[in-house]
NUMIVO-259083 format. One record per residue (C-alpha): x, y, z. Coordinates in steps of 0.2 Angstrom, whole numbers. Layout:
ATOM     x     y     z
ATOM     X     Y     Z
...
This chain:
ATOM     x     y     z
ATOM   -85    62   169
ATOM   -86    46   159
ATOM  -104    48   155
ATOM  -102    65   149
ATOM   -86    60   139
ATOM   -97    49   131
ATOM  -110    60   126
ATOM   -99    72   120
ATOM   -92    56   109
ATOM  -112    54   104
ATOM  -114    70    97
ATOM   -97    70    86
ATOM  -101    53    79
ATOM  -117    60    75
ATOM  -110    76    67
ATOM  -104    72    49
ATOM   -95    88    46
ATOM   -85    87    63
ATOM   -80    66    54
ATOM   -76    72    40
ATOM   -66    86    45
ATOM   -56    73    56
ATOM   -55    59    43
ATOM   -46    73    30
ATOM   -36    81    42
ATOM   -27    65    45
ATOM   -29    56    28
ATOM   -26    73    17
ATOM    -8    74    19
ATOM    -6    53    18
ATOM   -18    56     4
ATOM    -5    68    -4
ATOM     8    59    -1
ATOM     4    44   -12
ATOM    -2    53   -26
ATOM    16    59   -26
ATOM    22    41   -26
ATOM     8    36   -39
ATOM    14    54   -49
ATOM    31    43   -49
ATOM    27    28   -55
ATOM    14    36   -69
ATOM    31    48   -74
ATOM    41    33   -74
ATOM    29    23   -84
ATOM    25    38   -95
ATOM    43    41  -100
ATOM    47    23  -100
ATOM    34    19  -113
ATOM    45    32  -126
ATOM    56    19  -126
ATOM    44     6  -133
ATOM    30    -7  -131
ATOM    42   -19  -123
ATOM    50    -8  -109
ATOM    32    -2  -106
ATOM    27   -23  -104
ATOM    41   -25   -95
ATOM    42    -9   -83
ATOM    24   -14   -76
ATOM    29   -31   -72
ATOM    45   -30   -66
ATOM    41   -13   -54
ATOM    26   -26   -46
ATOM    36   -39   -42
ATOM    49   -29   -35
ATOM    35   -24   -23
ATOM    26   -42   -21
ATOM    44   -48   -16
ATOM    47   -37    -1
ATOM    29   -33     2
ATOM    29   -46    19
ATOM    43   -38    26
ATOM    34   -19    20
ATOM    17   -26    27
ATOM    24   -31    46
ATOM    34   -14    48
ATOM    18    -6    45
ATOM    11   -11    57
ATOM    20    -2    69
ATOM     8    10    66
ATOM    -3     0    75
ATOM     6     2    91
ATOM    12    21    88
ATOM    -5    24    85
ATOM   -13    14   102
ATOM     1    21   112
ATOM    -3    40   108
ATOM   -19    38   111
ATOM   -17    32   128
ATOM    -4    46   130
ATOM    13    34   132
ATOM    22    46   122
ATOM    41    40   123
ATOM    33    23   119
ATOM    29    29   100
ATOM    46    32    96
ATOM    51    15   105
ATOM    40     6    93
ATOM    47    16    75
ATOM    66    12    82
ATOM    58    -7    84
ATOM    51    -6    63
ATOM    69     3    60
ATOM    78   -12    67
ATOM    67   -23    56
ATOM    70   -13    39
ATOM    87   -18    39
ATOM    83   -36    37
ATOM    77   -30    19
ATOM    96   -28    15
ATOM    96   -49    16
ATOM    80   -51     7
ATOM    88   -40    -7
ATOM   103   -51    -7
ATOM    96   -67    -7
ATOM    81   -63   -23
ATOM    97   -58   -33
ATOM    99   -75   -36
ATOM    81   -81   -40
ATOM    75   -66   -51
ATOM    82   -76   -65
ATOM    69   -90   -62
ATOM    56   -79   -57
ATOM    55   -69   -73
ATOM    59   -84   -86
ATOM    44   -93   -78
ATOM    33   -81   -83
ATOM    35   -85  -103
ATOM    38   -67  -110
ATOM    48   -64  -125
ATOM    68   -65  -122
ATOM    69   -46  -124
ATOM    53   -42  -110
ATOM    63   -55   -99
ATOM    78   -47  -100
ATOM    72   -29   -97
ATOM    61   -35   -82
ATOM    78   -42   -73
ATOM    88   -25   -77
ATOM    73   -16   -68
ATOM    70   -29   -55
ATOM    88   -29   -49
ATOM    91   -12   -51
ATOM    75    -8   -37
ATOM    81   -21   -24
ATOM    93    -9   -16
ATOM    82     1   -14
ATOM    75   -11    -2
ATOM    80    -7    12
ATOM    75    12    10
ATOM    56     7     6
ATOM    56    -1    24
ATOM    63    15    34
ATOM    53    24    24
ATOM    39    12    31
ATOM    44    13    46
ATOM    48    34    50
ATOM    31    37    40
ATOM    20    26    51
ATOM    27    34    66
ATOM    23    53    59
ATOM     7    50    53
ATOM     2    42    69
ATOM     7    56    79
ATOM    -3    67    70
ATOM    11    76    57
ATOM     7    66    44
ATOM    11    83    32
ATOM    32    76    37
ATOM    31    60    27
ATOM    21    71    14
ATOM    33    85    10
ATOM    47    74     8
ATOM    39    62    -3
ATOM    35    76   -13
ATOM    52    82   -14
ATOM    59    63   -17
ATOM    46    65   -31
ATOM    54    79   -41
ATOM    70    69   -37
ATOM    67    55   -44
ATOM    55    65   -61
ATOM    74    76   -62
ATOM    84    58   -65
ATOM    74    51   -73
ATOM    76    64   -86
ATOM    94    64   -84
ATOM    97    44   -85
ATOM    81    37   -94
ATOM    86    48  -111
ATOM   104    51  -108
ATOM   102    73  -106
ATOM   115    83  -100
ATOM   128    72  -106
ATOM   122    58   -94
ATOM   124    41  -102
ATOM   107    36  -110
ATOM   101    19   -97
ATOM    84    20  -103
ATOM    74     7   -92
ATOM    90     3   -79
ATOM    89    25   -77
ATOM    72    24   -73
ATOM    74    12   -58
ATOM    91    20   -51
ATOM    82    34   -53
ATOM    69    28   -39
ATOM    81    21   -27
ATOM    91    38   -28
ATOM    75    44   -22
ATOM    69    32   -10
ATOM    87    36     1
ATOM    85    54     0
ATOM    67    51    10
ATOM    76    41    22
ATOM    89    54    25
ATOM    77    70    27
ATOM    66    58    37
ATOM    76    51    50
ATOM    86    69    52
ATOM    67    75    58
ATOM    66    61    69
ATOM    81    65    79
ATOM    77    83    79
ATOM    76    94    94
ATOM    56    96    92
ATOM    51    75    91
ATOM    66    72   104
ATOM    59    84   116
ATOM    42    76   116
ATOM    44    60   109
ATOM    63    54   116
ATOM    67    50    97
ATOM    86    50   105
ATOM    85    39   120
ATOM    73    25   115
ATOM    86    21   102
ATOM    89     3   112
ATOM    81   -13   105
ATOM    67   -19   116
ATOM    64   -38   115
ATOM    46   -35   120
ATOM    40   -22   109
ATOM    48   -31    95
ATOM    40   -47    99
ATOM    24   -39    99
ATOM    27   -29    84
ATOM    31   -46    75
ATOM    16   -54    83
ATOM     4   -42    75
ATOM    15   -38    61
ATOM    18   -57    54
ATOM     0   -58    50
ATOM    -1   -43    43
ATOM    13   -44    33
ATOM     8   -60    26
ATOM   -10   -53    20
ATOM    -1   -38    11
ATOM    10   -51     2
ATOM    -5   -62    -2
ATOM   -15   -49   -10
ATOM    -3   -43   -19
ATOM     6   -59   -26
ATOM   -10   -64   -32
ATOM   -11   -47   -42
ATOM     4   -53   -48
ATOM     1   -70   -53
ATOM   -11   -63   -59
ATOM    -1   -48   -70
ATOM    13   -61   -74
ATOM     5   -78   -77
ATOM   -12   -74   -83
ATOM   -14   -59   -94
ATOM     5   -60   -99
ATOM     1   -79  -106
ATOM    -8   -67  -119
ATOM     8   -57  -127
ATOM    17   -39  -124
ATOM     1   -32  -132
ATOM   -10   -38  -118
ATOM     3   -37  -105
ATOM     5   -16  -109
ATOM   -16   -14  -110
ATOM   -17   -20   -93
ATOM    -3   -10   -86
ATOM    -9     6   -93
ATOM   -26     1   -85
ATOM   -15    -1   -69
ATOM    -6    14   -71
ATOM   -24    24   -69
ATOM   -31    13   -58
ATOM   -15    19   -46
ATOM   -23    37   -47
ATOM   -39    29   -39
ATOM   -33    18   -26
ATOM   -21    25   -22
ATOM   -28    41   -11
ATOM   -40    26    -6
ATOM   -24    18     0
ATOM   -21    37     9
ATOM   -39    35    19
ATOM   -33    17    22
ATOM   -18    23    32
ATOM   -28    41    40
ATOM   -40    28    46
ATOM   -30    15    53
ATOM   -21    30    59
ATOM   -39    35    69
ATOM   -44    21    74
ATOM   -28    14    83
ATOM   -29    32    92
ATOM   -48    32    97
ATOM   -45    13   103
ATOM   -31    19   114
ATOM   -40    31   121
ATOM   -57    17   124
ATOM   -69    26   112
ATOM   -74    13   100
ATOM   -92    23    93
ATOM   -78    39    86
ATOM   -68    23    79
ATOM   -83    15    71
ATOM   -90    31    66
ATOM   -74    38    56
ATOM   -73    22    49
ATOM   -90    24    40
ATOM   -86    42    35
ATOM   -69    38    26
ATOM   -79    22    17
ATOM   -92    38    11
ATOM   -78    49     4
ATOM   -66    35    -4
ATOM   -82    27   -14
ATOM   -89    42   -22
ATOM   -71    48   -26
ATOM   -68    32   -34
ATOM   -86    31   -41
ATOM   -82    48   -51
ATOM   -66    42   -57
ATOM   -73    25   -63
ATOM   -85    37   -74
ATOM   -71    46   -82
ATOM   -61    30   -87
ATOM   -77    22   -93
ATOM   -79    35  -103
ATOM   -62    45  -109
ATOM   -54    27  -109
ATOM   -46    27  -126
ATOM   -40    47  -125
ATOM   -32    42  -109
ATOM   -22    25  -115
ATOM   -14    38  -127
ATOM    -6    48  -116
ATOM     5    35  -114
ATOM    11    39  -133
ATOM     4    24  -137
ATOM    -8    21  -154
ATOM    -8     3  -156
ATOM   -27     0  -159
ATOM   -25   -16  -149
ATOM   -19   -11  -133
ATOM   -30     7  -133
ATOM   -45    -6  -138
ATOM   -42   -17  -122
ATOM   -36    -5  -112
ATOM   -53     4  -113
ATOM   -60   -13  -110
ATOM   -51   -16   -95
ATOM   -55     2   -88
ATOM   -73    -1   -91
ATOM   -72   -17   -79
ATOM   -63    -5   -68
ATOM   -75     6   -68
ATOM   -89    -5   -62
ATOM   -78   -12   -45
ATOM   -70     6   -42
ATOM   -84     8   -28
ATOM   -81    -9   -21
ATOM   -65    -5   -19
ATOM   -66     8   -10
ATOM   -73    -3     5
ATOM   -62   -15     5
ATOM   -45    -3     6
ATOM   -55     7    21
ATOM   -61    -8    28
ATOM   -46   -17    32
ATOM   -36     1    36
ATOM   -49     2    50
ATOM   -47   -17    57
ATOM   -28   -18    55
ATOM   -28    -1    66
ATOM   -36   -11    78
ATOM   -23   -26    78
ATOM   -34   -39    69
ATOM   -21   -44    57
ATOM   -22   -64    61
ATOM   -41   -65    53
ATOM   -39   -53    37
ATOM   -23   -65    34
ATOM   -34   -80    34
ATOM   -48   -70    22
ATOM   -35   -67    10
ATOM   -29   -84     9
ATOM   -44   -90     5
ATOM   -53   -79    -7
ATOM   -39   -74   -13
ATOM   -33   -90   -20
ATOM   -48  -103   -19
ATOM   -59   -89   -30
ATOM   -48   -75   -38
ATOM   -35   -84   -46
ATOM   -47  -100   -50
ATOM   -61   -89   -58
ATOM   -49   -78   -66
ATOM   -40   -94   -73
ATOM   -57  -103   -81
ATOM   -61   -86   -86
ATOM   -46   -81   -97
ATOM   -43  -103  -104
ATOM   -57  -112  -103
ATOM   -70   -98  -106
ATOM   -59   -92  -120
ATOM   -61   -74  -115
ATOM   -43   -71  -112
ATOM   -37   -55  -103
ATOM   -54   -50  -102
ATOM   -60   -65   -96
ATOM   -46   -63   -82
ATOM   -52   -47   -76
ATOM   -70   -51   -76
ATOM   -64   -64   -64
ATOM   -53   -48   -56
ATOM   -71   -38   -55
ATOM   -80   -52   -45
ATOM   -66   -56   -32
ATOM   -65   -36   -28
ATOM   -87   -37   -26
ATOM   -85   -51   -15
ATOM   -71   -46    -3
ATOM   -79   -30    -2
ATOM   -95   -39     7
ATOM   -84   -51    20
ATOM   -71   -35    27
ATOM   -87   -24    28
ATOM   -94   -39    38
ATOM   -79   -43    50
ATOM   -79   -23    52
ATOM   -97   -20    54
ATOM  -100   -37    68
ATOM   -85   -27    81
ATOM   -74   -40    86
ATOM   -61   -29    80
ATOM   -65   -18    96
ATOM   -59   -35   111
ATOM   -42   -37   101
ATOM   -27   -34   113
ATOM   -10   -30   106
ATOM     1   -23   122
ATOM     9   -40   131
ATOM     5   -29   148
ATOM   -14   -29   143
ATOM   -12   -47   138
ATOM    -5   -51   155
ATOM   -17   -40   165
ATOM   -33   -51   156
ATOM   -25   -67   160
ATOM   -21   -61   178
ATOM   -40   -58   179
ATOM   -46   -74   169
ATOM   -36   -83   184
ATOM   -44   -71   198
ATOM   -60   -77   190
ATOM   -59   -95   190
């Protein structure tokens, strides 16, 4: 029976229609789903920028810090995906909703994180030199989003456990429907309409956090619901368990750790470097962000489908299905974002000005900086599949080192000598962006490619069982 399951798992590695069925199955609705999000954050940007080249410099900076401040936290529930995703494989079907209540406990630590950056936003933002007026709007913003902390890391939590159970289309739908919440506020607060007070950037982020709890409401009614309970046990695996937390913290902590890495130095990055160079640069390079979001971001979606495949295909012991959907979601996420580097290369100034923007300085750089996009697009592409695929396999510890390291002995340096010393400025910052992206894309593919990802162990009884054996051995 092994040998032929094997076979038959031969023949569908082999078969690129049956992967790539499988790989946009799964990814499509996760895909969908962060369009929706990056549909939100382009409106909010959009609208925001009526208001005025400082609200649009400081919207950017301040909605990416929000983000870089919780990401740890964000990054380690994620990782309960892991384990939901392992555990379904192998069938251990009450054990998936034990692992989200586990990632729900953890959200609620965000509540304290919140509390405790209120404090030091003031020295965050005022550290990044931008003009009094940027600095304040930035904390209005930033404030404003932390309580909608805690929301961001249930939503984390209910959404891993749904797309690892293969209904991803949950998360989806009400993403989409937070989505036309958040768009319908922001039309309400942003401009003051309908006899709502006019908050302009303040009504864009409480816009988002009105949002973000109406997710967690829809979501966590589902999880409880007669259909997940009667499978699943959503109602009676409510109780903390000290092991699967400990686990969960094992695998998350690493994880967690390489989200915030990467994306603090995207923020240094944002806030230190290509800010130094005034509002004018600052809004060029968000609006470069803005449209980069429409790239990565269903990138982000395969990065999550196949994590979401692989965990399953590992709990189940098939490691060529795990490898081969791996390869097929690299395929499809590097020519998607292959064509889209094309069109910003080349419609890069008639898409700056959808942003109602026609200062010629920021739609000039702004078309320089999509042009640098353009070339690493690809790249990129492999390393957001890449480490979807390794952190479904639990191997958190080593991208966390990876990151460290060339995140912050090559990025940030290069970018730095490139931008001062070279003289190049925002574009010297970004070539030094383009680089970093090249080079990581060649060490994940690596680590992926070499399969040390396949001996990882993340379940302490598995852990238990090889030691038991280590010592039976010896």
């Amino acid at each position: 029976m092994d040998k032929l399951a094997k076979h038959i798992s031969l023949l569908e590695s082999n078969n690129p229609w049956v992967g790539f069925k499988e790989v946009m199955t799964t990814s499509g609705p996760i895909i969908l789903g962060s369009l929706s999000y990056t549909v939100m954050g382009f409106v909010d940007t959009a609208m925001v920028a009526r208001l005025g080249s400082d609200e649009l410099a400081a919207v950017g900076s301040s909605n990416l810090w929000s983000y870089i401040m919780g990401c740890f936290l964000f990054g380690m529930i994620g990782c309960v995906g892991t384990f939901v995703a392992q555990s379904y494989g192998r069938e251990k079907y009450t054990d998936c909703s034990r692992y989200a209540w586990q990632g729900i406990y953890l959200s609620l630590l965000a509540g304290l994180l919140a509390l405790a950056l209120l404090p030091l936003s003031g020295p965050l933002f005022r550290s990044m030199g931008h003009s009094e007026n940027v600095t304040n709007l930035e904390l209005l913003n930033f404030r404003i989003r932390l309580a909608g902390y805690v929301a961001i890391a249930w939503i984390t939590a209910l959404a891993s456990f749904f797309q690892c159970i293969g209904r991803p289309g949950v998360p989806m739908y009400i993403a989409i429907i937070a989505n036309f919440v958040n768009i319908f506020i922001n039309y309400l607060l942003i401009f003051g309409n309908w006899g709502f007070p006019r908050l302009g950037i303040a009504g864009a982020a409480i816009a988002t956090v009105i949002a973000m709890f109406v997710q967690v409401v829809l979501l966590q009614i589902i999880f409880l619901s007669g259909r997940v309970h009667a499978h699943y046990g959503s109602r009676r695996t409510f109780r903390p368990d000290w092991t699967r937390l400990y686990e969960v913290i094992k695998i998350g902590l690493p994880g967690g750790l390489m989200l915030f890495m990467d994306i603090a130095n995207w923020g240094i990055f944002t806030s230190y470097i290509v800010g130094y160079f005034g509002a004018n640069a600052l809004a060029s390079h968000n609006v470069a962000m803005a449209f980069m979001h429409v790239g990565f971001m269903p990138a982000l979606g395969l990065n999550q489908g196949i994590s979401v495949l692989v965990g399953q295909y590992i709990g189940r012991k098939d490691f060529t299905l795990a490898r081969a959907r791996t390869y097929t979601a690299i395929q499809v996420a590097a020519i998607y974002m292959f064509i889209l580097g094309i069109i910003f290369a080349t419609f890069g100034p008639t898409l700056i000005r959808l942003f109602f923007t026609d200062v010629p300085e920021v739609v000039n750089l702004g078309h320089t900086l999509l042009i640098l996009a353009a070339i690493f697009q690809a790249f990129d592409a492999i390393n957001i599949v890449t480490s979807g695929a390794l952190r479904g396999a639990g191997d958190t510890r080593w991208m966390a080192i990876a990151t460290f390291f060339f995140a912050y002995l090559f990025f940030l340096p290069l970018s730095l000598a490139l931008a001062f010393a070279a003289g190049r400025g925002a574009v010297g910052a970004w070539i030094g962006a383009t680089a970093y992206i090249i080079g990581l894309s060649g060490v994940l593919f690596t680590r992926f490619y070499r399969g040390r990802w396949q001996h990882i162990q993340i379940f302490a009884s598995d852990q238990q069982i090889a030691a038991h054996h280590q010592n039976v051995d010896h």
